[in-house]
C-alpha positions as CSV (number, residue, x, y, z in Angstrom):
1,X,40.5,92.7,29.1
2,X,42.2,95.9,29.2
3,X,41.0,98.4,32.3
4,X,42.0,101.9,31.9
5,X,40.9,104.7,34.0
6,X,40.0,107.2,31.3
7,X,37.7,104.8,29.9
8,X,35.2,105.8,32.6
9,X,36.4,109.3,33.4
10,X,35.6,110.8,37.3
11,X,36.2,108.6,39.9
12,X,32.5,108.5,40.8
13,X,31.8,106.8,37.1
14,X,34.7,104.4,37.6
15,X,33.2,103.0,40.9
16,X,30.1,102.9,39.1
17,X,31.4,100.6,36.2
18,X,33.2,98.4,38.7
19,X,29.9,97.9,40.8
20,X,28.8,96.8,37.3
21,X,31.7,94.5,36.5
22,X,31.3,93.3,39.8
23,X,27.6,92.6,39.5
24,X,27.6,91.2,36.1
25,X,30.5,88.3,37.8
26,X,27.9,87.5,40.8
27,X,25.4,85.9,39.2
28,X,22.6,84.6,41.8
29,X,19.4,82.3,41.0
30,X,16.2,82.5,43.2
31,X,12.8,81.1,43.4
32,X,10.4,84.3,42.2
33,X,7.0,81.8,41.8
34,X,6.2,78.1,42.9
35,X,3.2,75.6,43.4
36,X,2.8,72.4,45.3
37,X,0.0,70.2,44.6
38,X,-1.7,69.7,47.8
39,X,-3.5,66.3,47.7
40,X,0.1,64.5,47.0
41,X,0.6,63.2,50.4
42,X,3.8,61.2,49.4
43,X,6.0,59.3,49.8
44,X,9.2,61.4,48.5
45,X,10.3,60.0,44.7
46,X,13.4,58.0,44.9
47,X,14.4,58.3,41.6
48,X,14.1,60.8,39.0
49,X,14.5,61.4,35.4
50,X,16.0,65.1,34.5
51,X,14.7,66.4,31.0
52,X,16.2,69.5,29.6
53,X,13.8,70.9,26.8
54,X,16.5,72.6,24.1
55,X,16.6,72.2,20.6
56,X,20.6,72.2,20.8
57,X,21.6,68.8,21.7
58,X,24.8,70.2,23.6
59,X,22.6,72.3,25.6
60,X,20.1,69.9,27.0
61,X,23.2,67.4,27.6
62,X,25.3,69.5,29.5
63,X,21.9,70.5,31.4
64,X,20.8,67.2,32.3
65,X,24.4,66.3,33.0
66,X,25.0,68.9,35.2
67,X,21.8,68.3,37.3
68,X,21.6,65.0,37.4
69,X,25.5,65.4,39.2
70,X,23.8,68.0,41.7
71,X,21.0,66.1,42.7
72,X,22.9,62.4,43.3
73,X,25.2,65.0,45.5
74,X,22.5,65.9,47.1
75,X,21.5,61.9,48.3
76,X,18.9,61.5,45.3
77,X,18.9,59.5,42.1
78,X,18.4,60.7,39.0
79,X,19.1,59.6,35.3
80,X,19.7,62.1,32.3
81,X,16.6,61.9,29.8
82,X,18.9,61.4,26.8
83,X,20.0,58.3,27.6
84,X,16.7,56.8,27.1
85,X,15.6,59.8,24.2
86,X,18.6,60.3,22.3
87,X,16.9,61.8,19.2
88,X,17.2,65.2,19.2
89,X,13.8,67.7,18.9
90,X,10.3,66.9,20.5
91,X,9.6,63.2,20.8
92,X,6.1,61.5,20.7
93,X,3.9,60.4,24.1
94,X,4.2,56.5,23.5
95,X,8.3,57.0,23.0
96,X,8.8,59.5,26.4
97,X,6.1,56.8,28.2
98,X,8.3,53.8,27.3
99,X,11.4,56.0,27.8
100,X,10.3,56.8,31.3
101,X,9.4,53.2,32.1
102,X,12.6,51.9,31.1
103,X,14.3,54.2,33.0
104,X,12.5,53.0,36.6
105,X,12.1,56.4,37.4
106,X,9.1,57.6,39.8
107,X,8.6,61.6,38.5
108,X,10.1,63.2,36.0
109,X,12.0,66.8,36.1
110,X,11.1,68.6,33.5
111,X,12.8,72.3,32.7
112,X,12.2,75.1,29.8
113,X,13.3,78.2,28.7
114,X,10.4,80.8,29.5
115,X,12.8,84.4,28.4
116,X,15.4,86.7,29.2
117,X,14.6,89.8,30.8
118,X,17.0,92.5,29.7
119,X,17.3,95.8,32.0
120,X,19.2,98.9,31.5
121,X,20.3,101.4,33.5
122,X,21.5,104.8,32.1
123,X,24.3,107.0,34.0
124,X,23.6,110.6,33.4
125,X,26.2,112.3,31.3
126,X,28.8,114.3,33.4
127,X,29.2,117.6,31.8
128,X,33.6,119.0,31.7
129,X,34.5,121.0,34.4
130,X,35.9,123.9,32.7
131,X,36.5,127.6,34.1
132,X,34.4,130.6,33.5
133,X,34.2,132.8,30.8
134,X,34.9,132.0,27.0
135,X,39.2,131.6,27.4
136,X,38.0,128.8,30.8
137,X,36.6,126.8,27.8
138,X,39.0,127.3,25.3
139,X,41.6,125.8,27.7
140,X,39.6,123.3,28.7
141,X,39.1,122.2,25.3
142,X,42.8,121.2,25.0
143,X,43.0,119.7,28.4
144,X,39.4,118.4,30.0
145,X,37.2,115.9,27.7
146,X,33.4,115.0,27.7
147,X,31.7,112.4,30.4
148,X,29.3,110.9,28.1
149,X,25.9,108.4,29.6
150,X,27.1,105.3,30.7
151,X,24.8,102.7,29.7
152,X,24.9,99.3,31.4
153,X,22.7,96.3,30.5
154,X,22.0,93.3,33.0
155,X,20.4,90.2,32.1
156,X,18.3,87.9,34.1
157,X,17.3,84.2,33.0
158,X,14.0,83.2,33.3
159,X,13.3,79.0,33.9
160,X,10.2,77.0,34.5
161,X,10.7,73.7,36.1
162,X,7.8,71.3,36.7
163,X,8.1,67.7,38.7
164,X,5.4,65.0,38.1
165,X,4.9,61.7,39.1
166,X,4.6,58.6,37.0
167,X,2.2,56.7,39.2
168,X,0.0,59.4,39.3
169,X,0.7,61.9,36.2
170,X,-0.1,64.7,38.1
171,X,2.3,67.5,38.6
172,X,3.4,67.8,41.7
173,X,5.3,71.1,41.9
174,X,6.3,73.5,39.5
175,X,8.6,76.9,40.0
176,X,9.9,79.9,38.5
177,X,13.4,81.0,38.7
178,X,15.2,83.9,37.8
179,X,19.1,83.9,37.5
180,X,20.6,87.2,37.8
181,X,23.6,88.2,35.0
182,X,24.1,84.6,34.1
183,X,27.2,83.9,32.4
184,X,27.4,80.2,31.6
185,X,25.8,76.7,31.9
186,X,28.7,75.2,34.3
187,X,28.9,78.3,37.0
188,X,25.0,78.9,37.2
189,X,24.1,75.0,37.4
190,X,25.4,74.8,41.5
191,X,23.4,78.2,42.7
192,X,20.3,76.7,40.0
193,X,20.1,73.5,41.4
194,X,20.0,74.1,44.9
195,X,17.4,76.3,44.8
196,X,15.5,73.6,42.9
197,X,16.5,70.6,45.2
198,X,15.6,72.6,48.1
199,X,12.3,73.5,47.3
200,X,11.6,70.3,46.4
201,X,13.3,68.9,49.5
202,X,11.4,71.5,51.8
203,X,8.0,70.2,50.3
204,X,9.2,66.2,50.7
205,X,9.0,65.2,47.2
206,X,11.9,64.1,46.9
């Protein structure tokens, strides 16, 4: 990418666009909603089976791939679901159940898409600071050109994840997170699971 100076005109609308640039590259995911059911008394789950709910078979692979890598490095076992449910799309109760019971797993770490909240932020136009008088504009015309608004756009990434148990089949915790500026699967995954694992650490369920 090419950066030139006039893109962004005074000084004061260049430091604005690299706070924006700068923002936009340090994407952060925290915890904005979570519930733990309070009759589950334990013991932590051992094992768990991680199940990304896309309709895009690279997506959910990469997903489960990627967590299932963050929570063995954080001391617990896990399995990707599409090793047991290849099939792509929504599969039926009997073939997750069997699935799940193959696997040996005690919960099961379920995550979905819930949106993308988009929000925009509008610099006000910087009018040219010409002289006075009708000739102070007519030089500035040949010399000075027009701040228009600088309009940035930011977008956060809204998940739901949900762990139940198989003994019981009770949900046992669920959460809302919010990654700000995401840019791709691979960078947010670290910053996503740890908030994750650590909730789920802090409430011993795993």
């Amino acid at each position: 990418m090419t950066f030139s100076f006039r893109q962004y005109g005074t000084p004061a609308r260049m430091l604005l666009a690299l706070i924006a640039l700068l923002l936009g590259a340090c994407a952060s995911t925290t915890l904005s909603n979570s519930w733990v059911n309070p009759d589950y008394k334990g013991p932590p789950l051992k094992k768990v089976m991680v199940v990304g709910v896309s309709s895009q078979p690279a997506l959910r692979r990469t997903f489960e791939d990627d967590l299932v890598k963050e929570l063995k490095a954080a001391g617990v076992e896990a399995v990707a679901s599409y090793n047991f449910i290849p099939e792509d799309g929504k599969a039926e109760e009997a073939r997750v159940s069997k699935a799940v019971k193959d696997a040996g797993v005690q919960g099961v770490l379920i995550t979905r898409f819930v949106r993308v909240d988009v929000n925009t932020q509008v610099t006000p136009a910087y009018p040219p600071m010409w002289g006075m008088g009708y000739y102070g504009g007519y030089a500035g015309a040949w010399g000075g050109y027009y701040d228009p608004p600088m309009v940035t756009q930011t977008d956060t990434l809204v998940l739901e994840t949900s762990l139940y148990g198989v003994d019981e089949s009770h949900l046992l915790w669920s959460g809302t997170t919010q990654t700000f500026a995401p840019s791709n699967l691979k960078q947010e995954m670290p910053g996503f699971a740890k908030v994750v694992i650590g909730a789920l650490h802090k409430h011993k369920l795993i």
